[in-house]
C-alpha positions in Angstrom: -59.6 155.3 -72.8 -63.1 154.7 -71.1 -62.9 154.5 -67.1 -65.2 153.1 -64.8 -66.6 155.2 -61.9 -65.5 154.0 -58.0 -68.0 152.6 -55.7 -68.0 155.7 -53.5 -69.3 157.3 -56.7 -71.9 154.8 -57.6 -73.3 155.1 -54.2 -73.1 159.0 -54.4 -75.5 158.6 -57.8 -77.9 155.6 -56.3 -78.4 158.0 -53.5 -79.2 160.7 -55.7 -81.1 158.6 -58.3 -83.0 157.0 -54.9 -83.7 161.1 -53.4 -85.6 161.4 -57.0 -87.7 158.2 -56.8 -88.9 159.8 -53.4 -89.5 163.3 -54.0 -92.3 165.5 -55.1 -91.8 166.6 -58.9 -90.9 170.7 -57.5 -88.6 168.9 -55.3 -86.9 166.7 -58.0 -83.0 167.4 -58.7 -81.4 167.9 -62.5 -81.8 168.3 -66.3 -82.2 165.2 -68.2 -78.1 164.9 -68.5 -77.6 165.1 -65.0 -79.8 162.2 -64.2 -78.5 159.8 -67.6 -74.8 160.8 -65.9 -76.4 159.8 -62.2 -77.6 156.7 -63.9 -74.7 155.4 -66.0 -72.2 156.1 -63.2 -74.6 154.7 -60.7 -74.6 151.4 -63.0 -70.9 151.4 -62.9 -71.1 151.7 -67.2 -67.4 152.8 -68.4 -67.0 156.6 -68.9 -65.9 158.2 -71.9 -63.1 160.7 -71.7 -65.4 163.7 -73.2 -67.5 162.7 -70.3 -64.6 162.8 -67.5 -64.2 166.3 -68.8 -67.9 167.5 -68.3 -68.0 165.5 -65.3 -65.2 167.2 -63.6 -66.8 171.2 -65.1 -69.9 170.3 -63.4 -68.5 168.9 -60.4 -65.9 172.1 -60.2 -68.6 174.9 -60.7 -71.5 173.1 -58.4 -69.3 172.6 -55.3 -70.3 175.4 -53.3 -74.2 174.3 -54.2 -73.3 170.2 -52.5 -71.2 171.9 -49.6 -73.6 174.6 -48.2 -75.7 171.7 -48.0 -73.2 169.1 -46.0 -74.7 168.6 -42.3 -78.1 170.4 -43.3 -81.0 168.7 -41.8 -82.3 169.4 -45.3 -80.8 169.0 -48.7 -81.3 171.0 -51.6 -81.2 170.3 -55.1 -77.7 171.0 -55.4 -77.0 168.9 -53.0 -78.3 166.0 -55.0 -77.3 167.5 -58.5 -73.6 166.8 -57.2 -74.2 163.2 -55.8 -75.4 162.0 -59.2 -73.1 163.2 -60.8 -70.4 160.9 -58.7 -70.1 163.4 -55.8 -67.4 164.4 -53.8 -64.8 161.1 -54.4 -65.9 162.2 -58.2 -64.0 165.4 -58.2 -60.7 163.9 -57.6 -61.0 160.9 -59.5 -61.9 163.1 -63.0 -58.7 165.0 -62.4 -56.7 162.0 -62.2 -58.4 160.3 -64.8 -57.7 163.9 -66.8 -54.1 163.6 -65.7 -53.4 160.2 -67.4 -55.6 160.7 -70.7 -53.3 163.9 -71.0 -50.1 162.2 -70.3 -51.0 159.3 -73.1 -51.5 162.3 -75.3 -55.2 161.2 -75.4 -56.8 164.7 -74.7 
């Protein structure tokens, strides 16, 4: 079952999608998935279960990148790699939405 993402997380990827708008191309965030996630979760478009999964692999290897960043003067791209792709409300909210697809035996 598709879910859709929260508003926390569409914020989290507008933020991220916005940082991109702005910045120089050496100072641009993401591979060309990164920014289609930022932008369908930013959109609030449903999310498929295979990409719940990837969502919450990304967002489980790349915390350490957003988090040396958190109350920097000056973020890095890792910083706004993990914003688009929900940021941290994402995390949780892929594992729950993991949770359920398991339970109704749909992963």
């Amino acid at each position: 079952m598709p879910y859709r993402p929260n508003k926390m997380m569409q914020a989290d990827a507008q933020r991220a999608i916005n940082y991109n708008e702005s910045a120089t191309p050496s100072q641009r965030w993401g591979t060309r998935t990164g920014r289609v996630r930022a932008g369908q979760i930013a959109r609030g478009e449903l999310l498929s279960p295979d990409i719940i999964v990837r969502m919450f692999s990304f967002l489980s290897r790349s915390k350490a990148n957003y988090e040396r960043y958190v109350g920097a003067d000056k973020k890095g791209k890792g910083y706004y790699a993990y914003l688009g792709w929900g940021g941290p409300s994402a995390i949780g909210w892929a594992e729950d939405k993991i949770a359920r697809m398991k339970k109704a035996g749909e992963l």
